[in-house]
C-alpha positions as a Markdown table, in Angstrom:
| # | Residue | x | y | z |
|---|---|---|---|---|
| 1 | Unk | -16.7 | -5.6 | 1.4 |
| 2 | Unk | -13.8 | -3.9 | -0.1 |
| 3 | Unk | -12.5 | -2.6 | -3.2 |
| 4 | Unk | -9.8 | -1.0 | -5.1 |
| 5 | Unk | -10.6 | 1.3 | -8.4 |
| 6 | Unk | -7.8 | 2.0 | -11.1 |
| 7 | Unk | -8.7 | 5.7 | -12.9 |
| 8 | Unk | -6.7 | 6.6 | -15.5 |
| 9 | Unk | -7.0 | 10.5 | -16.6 |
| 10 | Unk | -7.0 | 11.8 | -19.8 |
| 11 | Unk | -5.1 | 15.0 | -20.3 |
| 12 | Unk | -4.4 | 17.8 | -17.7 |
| 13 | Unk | -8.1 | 19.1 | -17.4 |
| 14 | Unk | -8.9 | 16.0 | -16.3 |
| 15 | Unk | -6.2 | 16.4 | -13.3 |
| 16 | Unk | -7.6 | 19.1 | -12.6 |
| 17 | Unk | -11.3 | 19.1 | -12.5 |
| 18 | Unk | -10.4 | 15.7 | -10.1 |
| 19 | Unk | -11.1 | 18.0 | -7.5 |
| 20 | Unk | -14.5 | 18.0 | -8.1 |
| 21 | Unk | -14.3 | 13.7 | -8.5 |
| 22 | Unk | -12.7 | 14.1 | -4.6 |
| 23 | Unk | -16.1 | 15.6 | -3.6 |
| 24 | Unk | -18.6 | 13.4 | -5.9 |
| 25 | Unk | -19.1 | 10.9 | -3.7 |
| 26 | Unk | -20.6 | 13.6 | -1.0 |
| 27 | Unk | -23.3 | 14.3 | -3.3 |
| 28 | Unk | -23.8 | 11.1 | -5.9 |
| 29 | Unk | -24.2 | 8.3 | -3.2 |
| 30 | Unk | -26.0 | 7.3 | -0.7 |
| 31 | Unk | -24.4 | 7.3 | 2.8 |
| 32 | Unk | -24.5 | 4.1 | 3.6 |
| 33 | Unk | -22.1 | 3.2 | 0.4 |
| 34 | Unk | -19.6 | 5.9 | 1.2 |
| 35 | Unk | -16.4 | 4.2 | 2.5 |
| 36 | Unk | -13.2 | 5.7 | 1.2 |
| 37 | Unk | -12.2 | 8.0 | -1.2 |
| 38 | Unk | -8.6 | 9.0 | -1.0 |
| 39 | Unk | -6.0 | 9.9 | -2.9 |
| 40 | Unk | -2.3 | 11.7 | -3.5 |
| 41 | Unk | -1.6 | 14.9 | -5.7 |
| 42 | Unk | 1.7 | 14.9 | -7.6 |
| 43 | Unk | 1.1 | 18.8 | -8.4 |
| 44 | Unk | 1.6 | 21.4 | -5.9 |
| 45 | Unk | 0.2 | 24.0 | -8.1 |
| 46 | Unk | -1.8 | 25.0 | -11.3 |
| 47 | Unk | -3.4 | 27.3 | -12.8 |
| 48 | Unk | -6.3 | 27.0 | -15.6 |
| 49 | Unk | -7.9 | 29.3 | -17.2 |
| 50 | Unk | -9.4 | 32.0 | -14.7 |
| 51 | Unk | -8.7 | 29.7 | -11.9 |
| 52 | Unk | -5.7 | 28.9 | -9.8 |
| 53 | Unk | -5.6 | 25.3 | -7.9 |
| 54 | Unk | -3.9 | 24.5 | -5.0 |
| 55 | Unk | -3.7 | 21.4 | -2.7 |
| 56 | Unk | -5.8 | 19.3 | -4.9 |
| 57 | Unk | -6.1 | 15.9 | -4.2 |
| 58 | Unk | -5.4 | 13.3 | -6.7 |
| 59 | Unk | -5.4 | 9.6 | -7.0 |
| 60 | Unk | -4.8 | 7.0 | -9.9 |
| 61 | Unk | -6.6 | 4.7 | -7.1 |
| 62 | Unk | -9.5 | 4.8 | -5.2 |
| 63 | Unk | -10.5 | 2.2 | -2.3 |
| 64 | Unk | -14.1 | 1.8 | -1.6 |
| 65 | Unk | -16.2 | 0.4 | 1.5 |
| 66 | Unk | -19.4 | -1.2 | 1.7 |
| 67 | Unk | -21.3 | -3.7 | 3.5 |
| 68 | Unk | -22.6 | -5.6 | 0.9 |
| 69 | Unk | -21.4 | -7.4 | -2.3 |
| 70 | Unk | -24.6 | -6.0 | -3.8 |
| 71 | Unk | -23.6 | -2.3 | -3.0 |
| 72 | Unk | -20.0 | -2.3 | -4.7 |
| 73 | Unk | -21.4 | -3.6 | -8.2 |
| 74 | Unk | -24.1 | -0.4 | -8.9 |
| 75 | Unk | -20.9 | 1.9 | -7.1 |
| 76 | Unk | -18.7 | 0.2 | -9.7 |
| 77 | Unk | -21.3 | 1.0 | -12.0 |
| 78 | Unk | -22.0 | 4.5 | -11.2 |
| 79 | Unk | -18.3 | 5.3 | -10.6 |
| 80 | Unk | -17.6 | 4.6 | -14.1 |
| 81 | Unk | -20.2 | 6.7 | -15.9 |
| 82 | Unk | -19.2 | 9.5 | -13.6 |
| 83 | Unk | -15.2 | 9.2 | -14.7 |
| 84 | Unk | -16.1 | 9.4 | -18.3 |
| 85 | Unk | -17.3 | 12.3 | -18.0 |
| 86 | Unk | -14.7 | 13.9 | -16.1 |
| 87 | Unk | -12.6 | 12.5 | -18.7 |
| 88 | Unk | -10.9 | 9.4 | -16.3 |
| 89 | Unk | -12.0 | 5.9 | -17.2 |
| 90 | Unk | -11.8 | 2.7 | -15.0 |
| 91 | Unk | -8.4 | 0.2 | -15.4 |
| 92 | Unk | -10.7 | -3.0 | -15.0 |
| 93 | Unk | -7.1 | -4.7 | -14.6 |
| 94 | Unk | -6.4 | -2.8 | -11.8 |
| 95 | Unk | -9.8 | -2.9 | -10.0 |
| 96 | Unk | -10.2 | -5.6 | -7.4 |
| 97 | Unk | -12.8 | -6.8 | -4.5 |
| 98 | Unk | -12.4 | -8.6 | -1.5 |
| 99 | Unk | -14.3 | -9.1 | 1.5 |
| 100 | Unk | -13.4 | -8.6 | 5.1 |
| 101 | Unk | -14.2 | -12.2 | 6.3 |
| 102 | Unk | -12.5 | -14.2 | 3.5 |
| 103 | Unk | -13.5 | -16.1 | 0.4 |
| 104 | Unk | -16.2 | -17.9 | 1.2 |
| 105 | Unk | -17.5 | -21.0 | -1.0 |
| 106 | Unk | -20.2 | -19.3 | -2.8 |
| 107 | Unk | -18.5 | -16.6 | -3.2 |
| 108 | Unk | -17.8 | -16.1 | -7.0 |
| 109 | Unk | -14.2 | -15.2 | -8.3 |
| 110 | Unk | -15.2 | -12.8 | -10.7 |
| 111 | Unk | -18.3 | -10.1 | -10.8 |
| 112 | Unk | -19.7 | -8.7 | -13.9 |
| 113 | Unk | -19.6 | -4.9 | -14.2 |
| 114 | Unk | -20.7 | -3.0 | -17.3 |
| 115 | Unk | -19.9 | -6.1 | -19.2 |
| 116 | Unk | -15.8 | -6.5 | -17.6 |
| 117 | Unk | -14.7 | -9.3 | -14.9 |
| 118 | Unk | -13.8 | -7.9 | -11.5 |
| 119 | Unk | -11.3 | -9.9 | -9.9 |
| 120 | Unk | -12.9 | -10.7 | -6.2 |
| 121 | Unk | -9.5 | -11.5 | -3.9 |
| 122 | Unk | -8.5 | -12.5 | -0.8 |
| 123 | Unk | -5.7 | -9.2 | -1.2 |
| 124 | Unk | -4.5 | -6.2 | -3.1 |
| 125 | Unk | -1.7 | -3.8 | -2.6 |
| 126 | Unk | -3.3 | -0.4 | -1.9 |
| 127 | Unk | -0.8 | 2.6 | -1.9 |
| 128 | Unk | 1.9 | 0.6 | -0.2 |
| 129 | Unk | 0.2 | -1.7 | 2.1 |
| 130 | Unk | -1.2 | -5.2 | 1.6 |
| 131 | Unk | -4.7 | -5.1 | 2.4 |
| 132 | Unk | -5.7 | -8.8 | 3.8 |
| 133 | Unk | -9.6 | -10.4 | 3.8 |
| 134 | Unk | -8.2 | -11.5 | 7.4 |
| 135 | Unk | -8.0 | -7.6 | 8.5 |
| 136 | Unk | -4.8 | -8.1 | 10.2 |
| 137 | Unk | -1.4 | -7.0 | 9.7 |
| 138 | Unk | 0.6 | -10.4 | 9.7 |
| 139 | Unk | 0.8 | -10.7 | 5.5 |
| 140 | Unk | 1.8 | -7.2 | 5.3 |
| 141 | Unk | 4.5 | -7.3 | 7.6 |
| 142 | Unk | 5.4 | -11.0 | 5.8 |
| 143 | Unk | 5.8 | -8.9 | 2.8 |
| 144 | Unk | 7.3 | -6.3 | 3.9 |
| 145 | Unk | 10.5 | -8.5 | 5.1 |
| 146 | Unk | 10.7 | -9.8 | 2.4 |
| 147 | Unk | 11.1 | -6.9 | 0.3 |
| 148 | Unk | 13.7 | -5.6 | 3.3 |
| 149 | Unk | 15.5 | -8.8 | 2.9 |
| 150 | Unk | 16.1 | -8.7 | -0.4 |
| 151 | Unk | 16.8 | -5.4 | -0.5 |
| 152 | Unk | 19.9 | -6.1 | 2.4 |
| 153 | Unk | 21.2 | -8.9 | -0.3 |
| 154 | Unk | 21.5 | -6.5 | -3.0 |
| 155 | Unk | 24.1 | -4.4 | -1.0 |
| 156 | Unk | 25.5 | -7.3 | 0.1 |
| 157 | Unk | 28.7 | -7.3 | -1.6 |
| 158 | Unk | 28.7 | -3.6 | -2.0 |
| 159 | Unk | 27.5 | -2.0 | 1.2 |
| 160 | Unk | 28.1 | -4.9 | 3.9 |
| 161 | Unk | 31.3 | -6.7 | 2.7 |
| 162 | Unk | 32.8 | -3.4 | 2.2 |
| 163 | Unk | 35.5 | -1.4 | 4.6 |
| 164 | Unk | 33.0 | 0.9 | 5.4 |
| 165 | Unk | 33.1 | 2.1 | 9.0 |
| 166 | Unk | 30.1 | 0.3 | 11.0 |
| 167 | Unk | 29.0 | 3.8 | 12.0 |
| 168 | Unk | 28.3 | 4.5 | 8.2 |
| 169 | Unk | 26.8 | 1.1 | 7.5 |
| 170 | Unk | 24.4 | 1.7 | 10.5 |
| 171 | Unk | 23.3 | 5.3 | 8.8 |
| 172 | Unk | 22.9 | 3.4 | 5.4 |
| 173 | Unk | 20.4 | 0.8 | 7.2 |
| 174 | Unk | 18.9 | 3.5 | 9.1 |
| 175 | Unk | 18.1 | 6.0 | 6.6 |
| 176 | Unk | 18.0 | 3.3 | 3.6 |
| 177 | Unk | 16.9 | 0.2 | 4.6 |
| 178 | Unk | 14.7 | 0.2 | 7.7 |
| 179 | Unk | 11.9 | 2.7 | 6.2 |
| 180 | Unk | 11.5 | 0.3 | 3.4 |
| 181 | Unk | 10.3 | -2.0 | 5.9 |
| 182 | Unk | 8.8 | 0.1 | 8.5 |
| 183 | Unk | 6.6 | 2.3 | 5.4 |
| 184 | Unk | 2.8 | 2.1 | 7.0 |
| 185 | Unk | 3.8 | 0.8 | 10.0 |
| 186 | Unk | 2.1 | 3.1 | 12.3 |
| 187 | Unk | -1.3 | 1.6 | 10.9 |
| 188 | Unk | -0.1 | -2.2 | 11.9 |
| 189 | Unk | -2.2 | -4.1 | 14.9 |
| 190 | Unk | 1.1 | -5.9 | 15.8 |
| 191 | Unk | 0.6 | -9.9 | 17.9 |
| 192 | Unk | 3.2 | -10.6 | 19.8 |
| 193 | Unk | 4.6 | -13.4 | 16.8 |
| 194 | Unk | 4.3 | -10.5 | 14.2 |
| 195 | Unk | 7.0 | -9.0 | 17.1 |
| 196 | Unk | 9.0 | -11.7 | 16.9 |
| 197 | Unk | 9.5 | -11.7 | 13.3 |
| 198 | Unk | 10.0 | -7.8 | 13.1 |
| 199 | Unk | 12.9 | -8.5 | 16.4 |
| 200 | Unk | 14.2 | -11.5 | 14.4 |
| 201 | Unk | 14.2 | -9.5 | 10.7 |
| 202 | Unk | 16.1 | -6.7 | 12.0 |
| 203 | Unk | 19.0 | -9.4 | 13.8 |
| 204 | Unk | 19.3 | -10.7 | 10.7 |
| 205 | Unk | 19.8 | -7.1 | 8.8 |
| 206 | Unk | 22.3 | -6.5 | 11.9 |
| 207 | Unk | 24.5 | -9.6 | 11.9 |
| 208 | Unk | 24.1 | -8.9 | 7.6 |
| 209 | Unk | 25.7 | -5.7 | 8.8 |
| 210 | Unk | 28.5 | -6.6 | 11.0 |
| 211 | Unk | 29.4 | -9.7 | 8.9 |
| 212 | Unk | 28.7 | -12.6 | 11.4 |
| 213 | Unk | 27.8 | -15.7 | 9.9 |
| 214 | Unk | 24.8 | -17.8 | 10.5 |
| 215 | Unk | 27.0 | -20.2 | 12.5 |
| 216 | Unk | 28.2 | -18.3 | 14.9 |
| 217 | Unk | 27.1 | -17.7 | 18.4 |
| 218 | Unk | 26.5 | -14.4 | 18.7 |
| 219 | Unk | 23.8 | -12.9 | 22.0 |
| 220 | Unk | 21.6 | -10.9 | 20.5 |
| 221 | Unk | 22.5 | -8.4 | 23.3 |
| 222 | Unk | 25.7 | -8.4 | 22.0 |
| 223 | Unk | 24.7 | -7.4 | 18.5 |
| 224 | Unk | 22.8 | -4.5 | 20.1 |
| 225 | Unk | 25.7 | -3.3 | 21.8 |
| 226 | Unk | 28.0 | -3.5 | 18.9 |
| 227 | Unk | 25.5 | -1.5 | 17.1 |
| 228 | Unk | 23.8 | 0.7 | 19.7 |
| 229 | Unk | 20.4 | 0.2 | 17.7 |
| 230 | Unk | 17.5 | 0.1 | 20.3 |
């Protein structure tokens, strides 16, 4: 079992004291219901009061791991009268659970917790990446061209078409295009189709690039070549 927390602080004291919310866990549950508990600071420094922080860690999510439906619910539970009084409360919206084997048919849609539903899903978006009940990487990378694909059509026209010089189209997809895509990917378990589609998604960006149509014969050596991409 999986699941994904929305927190939503309340003032900057409550950014700040958040380092004590990284460590909570530690202390509050019991190890067998510790999964994750991660986040990203957006503030190099502060000071407060007699204290100065550095390299906090904060998050406006939190993804939790369990082996049991049963465990996430009193985590949910405990979570949320912990936040309140660190001054952060619990986006119910935002919070979802899956499971890592799929939905099964008993499984319910939605779980009671302190009186709100929680969404139980087959996915979620976590900082970036999808995170599938199937534990593979295929739907992320599925999403992922098709956020690189659209994002190659709306520079159509202005990038592509253009009389830019190749050379500078290739730095524009290099430094502009191809992290969109490639964002997480050092976390993928890649099959040899997911391959395929990431060889065949950048063709496509590259033929995009060089303006060759979809009718034309064109070795996919050849595009290389033209474009000394590896």
């Amino acid at each position: 079992m999986f699941g994904q927390v929305g927190l939503t602080a309340r003032g900057l004291k409550s950014r700040l004291v958040f380092a004590r919310a990284v460590c909570w866990p530690r202390t509050h549950l019991p190890q067998a219901w510790i999964g994750c508990w991660t986040g990203l600071l957006n503030l190099a420094r502060l000071a407060f009061g007699q204290s100065s922080f550095t390299d906090l860690d904060f998050a406006d999510d939190v993804c939790l791991l369990a082996e049991l439906l049963e465990f996430l619910v009193p985590i949910l539970e405990t979570i949320a009268s912990e936040a309140a009084s660190l001054r952060f409360e619990v986006n119910w919206q935002k919070t979802n659970l899956g499971t890592s084997f799929g939905l099964q048919g008993d499984m319910p849609l939605t779980i009671k917790v302190q009186g709100q539903d929680v969404m139980v899903v087959e996915e979620f978006v976590y900082l970036g990446f999808l995170i599938h009940s199937s534990t593979g990487s295929t739907y992320d990378i599925s999403r992922r061209s098709a956020i690189t694909r659209a994002a190659m059509q709306s520079l159509e026209n202005q990038i592509w078409r253009s009389l830019l010089a190749i050379s500078t189209k290739l730095k524009l997809y290099n430094v502009c295009i191809l992290p969109i895509f490639l964002h997480g990917s050092d976390c993928w378990a890649i099959s040899k189709t997911d391959a395929c589609k990431i060889d065949a998604l950048d063709q496509w960006c590259l033929r995009m690039l060089l303006g060759i149509k979809w009718y034309q014969f064109v070795w996919n050596d050849d595009v290389q070549r033209l474009t000394k991409q590896p």
